[in-house]
Residue frames as qw, qx, qy, qz and C-alpha x, y, z in Angstrom:
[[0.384, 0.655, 0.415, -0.502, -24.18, 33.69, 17.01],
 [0.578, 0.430, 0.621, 0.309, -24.84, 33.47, 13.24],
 [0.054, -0.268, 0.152, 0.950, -23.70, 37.10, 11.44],
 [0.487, 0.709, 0.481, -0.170, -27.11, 36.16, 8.94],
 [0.500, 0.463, 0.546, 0.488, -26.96, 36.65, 4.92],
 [0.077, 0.945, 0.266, 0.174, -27.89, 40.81, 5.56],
 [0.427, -0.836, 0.292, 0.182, -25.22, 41.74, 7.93],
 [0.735, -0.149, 0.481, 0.453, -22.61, 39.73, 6.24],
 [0.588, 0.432, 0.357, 0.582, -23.15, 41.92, 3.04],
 [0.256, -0.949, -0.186, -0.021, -23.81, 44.65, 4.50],
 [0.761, -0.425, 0.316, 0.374, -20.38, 44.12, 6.17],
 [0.722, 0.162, 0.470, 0.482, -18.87, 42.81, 3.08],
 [0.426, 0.673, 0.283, 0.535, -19.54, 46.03, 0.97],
 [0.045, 0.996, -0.022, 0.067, -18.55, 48.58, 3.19],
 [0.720, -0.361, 0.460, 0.374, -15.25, 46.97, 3.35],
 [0.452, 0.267, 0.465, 0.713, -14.54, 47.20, -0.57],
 [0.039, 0.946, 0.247, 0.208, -16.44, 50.49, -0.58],
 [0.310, -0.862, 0.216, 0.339, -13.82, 51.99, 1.70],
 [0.705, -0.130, 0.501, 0.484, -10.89, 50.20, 0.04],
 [0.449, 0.562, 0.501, 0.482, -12.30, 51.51, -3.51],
 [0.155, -0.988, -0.003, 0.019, -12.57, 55.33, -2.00],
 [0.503, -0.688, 0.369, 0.372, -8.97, 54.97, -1.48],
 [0.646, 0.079, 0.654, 0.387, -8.35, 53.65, -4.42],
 [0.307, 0.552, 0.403, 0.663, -9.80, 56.28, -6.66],
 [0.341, 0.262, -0.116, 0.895, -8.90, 58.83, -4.99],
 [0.448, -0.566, -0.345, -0.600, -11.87, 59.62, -2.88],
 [0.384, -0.007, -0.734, 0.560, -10.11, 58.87, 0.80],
 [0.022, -0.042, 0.417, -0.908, -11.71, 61.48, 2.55],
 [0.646, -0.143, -0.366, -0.654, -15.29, 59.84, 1.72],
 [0.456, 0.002, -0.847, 0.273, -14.21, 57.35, 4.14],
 [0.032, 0.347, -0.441, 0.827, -14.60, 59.56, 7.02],
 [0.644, -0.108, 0.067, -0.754, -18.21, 59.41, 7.43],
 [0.737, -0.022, -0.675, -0.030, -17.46, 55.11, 7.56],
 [0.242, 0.174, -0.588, 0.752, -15.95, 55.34, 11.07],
 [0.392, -0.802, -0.450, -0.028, -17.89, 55.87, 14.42],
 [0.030, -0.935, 0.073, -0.344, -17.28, 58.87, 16.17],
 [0.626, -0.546, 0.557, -0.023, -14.51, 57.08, 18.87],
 [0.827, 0.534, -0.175, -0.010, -12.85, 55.46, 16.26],
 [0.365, -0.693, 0.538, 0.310, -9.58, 53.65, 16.84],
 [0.742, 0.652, -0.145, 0.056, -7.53, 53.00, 13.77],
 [0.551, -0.661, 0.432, 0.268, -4.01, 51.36, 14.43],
 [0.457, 0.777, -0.429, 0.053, -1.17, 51.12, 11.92],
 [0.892, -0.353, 0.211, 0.187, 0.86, 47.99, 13.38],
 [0.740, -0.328, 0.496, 0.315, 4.63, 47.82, 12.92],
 [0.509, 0.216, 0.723, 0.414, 5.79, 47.93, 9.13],
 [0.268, 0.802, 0.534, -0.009, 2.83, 50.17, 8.15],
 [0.368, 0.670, 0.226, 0.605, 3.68, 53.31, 6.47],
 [0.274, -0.540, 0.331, -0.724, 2.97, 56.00, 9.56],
 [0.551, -0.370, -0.725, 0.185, 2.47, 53.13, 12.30],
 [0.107, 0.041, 0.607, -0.787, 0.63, 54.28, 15.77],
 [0.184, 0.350, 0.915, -0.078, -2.80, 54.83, 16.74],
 [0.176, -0.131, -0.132, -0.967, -5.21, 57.63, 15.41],
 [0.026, 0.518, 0.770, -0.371, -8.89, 57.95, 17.71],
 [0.180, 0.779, 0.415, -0.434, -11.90, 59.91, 16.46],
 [0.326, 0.905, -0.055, -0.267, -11.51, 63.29, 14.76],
 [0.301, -0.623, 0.681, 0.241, -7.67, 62.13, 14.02],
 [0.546, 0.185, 0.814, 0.070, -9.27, 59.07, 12.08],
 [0.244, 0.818, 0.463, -0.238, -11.03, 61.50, 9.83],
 [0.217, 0.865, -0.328, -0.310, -8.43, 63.90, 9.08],
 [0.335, -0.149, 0.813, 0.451, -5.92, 60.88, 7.81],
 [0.570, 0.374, 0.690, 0.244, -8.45, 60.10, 5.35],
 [0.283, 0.938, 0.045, -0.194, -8.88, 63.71, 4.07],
 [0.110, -0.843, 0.488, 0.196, -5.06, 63.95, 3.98],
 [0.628, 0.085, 0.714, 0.298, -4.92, 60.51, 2.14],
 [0.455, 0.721, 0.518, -0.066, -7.21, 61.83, -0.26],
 [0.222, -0.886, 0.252, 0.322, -4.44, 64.88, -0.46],
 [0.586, -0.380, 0.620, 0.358, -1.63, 62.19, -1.39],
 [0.693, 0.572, 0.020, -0.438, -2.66, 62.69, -5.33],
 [0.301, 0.577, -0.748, -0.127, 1.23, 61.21, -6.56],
 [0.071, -0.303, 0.945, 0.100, 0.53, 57.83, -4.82],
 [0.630, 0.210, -0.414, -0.623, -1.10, 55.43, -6.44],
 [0.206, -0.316, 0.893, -0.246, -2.55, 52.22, -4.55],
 [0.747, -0.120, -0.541, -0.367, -5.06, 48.82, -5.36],
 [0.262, -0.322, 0.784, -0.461, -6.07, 47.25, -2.03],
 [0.614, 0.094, -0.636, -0.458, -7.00, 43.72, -2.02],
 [0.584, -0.277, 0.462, -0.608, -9.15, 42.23, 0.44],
 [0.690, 0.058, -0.664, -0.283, -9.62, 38.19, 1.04],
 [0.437, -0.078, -0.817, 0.368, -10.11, 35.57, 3.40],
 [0.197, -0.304, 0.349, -0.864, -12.74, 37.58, 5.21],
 [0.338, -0.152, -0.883, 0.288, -13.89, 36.28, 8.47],
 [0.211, -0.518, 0.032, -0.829, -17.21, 37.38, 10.41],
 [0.349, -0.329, -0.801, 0.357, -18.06, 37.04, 13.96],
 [0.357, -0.648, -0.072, -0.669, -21.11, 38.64, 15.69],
 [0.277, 0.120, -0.561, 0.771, -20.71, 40.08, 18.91],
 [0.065, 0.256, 0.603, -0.753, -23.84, 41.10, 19.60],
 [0.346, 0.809, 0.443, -0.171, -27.40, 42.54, 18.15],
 [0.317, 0.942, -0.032, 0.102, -25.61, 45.78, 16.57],
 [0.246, -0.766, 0.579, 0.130, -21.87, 44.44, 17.14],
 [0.917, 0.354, 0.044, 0.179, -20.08, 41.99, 14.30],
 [0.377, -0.605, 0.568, 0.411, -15.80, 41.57, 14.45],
 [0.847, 0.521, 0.052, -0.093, -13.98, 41.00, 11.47],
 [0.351, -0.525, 0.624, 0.460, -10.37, 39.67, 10.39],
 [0.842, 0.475, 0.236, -0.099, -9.09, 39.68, 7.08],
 [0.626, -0.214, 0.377, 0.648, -5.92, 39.43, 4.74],
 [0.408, 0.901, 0.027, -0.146, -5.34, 42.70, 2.73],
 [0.745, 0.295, 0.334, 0.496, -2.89, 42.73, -0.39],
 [0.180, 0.945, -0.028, -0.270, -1.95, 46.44, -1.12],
 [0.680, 0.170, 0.204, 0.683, -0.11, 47.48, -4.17],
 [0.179, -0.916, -0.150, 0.326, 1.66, 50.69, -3.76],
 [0.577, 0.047, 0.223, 0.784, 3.84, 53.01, -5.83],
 [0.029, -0.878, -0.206, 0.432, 4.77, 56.78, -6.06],
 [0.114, -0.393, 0.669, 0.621, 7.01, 56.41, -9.01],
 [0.573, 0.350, -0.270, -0.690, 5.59, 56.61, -12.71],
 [0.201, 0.327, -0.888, -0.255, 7.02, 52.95, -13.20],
 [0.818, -0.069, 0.006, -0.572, 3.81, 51.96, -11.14],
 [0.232, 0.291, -0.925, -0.082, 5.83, 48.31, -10.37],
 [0.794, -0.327, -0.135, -0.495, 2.81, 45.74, -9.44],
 [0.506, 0.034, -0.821, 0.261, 4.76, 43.78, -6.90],
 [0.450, -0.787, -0.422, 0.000, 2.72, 43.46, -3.83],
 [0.087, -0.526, 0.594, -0.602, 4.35, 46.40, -0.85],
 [0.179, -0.267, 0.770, -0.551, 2.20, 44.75, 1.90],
 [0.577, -0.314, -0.737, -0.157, 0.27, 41.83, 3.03],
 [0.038, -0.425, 0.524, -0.737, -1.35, 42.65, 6.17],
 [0.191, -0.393, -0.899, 0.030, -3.86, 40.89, 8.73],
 [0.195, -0.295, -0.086, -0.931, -6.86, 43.40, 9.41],
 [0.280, -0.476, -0.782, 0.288, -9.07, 42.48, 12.54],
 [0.244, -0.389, -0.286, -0.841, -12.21, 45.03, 12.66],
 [0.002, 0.515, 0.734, -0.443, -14.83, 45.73, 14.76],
 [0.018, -0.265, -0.450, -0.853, -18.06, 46.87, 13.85],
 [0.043, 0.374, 0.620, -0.689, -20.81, 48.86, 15.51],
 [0.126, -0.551, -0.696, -0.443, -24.52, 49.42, 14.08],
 [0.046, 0.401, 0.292, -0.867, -25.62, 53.31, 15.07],
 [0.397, 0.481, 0.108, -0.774, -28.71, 54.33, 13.70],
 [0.892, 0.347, 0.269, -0.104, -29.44, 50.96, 11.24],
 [0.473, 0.782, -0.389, 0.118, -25.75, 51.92, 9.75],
 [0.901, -0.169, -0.056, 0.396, -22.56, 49.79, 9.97],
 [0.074, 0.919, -0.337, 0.192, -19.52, 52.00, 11.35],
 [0.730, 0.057, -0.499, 0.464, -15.90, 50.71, 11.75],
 [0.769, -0.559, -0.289, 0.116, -15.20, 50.65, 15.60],
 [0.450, -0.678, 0.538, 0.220, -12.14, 49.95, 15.80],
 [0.849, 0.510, -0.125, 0.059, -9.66, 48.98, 12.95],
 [0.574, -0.573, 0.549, 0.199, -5.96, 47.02, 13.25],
 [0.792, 0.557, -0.218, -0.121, -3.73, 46.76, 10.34],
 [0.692, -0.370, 0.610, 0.108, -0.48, 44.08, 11.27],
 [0.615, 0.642, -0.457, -0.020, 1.38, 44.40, 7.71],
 [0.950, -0.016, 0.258, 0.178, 2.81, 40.21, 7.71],
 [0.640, -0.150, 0.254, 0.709, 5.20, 41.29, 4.99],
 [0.021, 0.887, -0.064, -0.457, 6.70, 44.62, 3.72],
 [0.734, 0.500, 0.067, 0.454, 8.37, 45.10, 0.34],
 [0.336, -0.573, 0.038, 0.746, 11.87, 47.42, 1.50]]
């Protein structure tokens, strides 16, 4: 089933919207992306790997938003949509994150990860589902 030219931006921008919240320091603006059953997983590699559901999804991002010393840029390509239904659309993409807590700010990449999404349309609004990050490679 065709994702159509609305949904697909739709999509498309709250992806870099979240990314950019994180990015300038505004994590905890995420929150209100998410549906209320939210799973968020952290694969392997990831910084705090496991899974965080709901309310648990929510407070990470406040408590990102907290982290004020690190500084990250998350780069998003190669995104893929697939619709699942009327008000249901999956997504996989490759995210790029530079990360550093040290002043020297070094721009090698930390992680490359694969990100596979689900999205769920509640009240005419896209909310992430369910989110899987699977960091590919890790700077030590």
């Amino acid at each position: 089933m065709d994702v159509g030219t609305e949904t697909e931006r739709e999509i498309g921008n709250l992806i870099h919207r979240f990314y950019w919240l994180v990015d300038h320091g505004r994590a905890a603006e995420t929150a209100e992306m998410f549906s209320e059953d939210a799973l968020l997983t952290y694969g392997a590699g990831a910084p705090t790997p496991g899974d965080l559901r709901g309310e648990a999804v929510r407070l990470a991002m406040r408590r990102r938003q907290e982290m004020t010393g690190l500084v990250t840029r998350h780069v998003v390509s190669n995104l893929m949509l697939t619709r699942r239904g009327e008000d249901r659309v999956d997504s996989a993409l490759l995210l790029t994150v530079f990360r550093s807590e040290e002043p020297s700010r070094n721009p090698v990449p930390h992680t490359v990860a694969d990100v596979e999404e689900s999205f769920v349309r509640d009240a005419g609004r896209w909310r992430i589902e369910r989110r899987t990050i699977s960091p590919v490679f890790v700077r030590d």
